[in-house]
C-alpha positions as CSV (number, residue, x, y, z in Angstrom):
1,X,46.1,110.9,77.2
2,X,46.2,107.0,78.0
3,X,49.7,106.8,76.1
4,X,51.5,109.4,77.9
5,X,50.1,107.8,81.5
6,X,51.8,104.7,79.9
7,X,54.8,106.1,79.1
8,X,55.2,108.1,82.8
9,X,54.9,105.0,84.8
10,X,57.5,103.4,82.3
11,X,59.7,105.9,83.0
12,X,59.4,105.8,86.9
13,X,59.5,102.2,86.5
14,X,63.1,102.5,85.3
15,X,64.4,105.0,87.9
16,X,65.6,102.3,90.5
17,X,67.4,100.2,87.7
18,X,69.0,103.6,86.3
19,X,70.2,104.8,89.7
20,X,71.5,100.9,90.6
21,X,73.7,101.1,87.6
22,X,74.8,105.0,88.2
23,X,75.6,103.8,91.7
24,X,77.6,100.7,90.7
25,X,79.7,103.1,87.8
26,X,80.6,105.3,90.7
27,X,81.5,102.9,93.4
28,X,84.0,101.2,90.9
29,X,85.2,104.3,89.9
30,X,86.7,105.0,92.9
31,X,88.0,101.5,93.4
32,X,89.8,101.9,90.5
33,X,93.7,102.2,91.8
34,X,95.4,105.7,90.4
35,X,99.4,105.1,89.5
36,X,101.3,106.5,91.9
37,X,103.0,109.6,90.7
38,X,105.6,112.2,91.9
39,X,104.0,114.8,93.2
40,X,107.0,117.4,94.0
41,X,110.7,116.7,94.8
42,X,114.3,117.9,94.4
43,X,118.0,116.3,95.8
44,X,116.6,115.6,99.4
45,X,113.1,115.0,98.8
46,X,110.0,113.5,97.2
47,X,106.4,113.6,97.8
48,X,105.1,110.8,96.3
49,X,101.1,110.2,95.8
50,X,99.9,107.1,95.8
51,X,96.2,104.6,96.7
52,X,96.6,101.3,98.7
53,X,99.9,99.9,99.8
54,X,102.6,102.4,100.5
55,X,105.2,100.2,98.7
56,X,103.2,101.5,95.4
57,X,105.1,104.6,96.3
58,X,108.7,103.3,96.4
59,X,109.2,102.6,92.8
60,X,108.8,106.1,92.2
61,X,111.0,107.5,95.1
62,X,113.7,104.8,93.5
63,X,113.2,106.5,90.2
64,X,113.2,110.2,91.3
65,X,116.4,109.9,94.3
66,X,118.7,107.5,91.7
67,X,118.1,110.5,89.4
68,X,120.6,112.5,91.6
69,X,122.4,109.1,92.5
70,X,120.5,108.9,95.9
71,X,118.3,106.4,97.5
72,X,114.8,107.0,98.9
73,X,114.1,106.7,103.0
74,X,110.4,106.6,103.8
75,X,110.0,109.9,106.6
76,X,106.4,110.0,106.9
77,X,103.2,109.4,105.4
78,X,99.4,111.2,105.3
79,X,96.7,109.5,103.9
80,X,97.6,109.2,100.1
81,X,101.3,110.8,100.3
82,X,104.3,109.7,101.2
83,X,107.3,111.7,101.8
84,X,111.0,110.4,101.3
85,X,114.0,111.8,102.1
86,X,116.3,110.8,98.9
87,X,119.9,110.2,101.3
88,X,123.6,109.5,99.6
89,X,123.8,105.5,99.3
């Protein structure tokens, strides 16, 4: 029975290291940026999703309003969406 007392404490000796690095994984994991993407849209709209800077989002409006030869007008934003109006240039 000496070896598996040995092998117990090793084990619970581990734990804080194993839950440092499980910590760390997730905490980067969520610092990770996401690409902004469209979300939903038509002619007069797009909801764009984005992380950070809203001016991640405006490539995307650009791409979705020029594809019914529009440009994109920022109307309002929640926390990780921003919503454009795509207006005639």
């Amino acid at each position: 029975m000496p070896g598996a007392r040995r092998q117990t404490t090793t084990r619970v000796r581990q734990l804080p290291v194993l839950l440092c690095v499980f910590a760390t994984a997730a905490g980067l994991a969520g610092c990770l940026s996401q690409r902004p993407f469209l979300q939903s849209g038509d002619a007069t709209t797009a909801e764009v999703v984005y992380s950070g800077d809203i001016a991640n989002a405006v490539p995307v409006a650009k791409q979705h309003c020029a594809s019914h030869a529009r440009v994109p007008r920022l109307v309002d934003t929640t926390p990780g969406i921003a919503y454009f109006a795509c207006d005639a240039p």
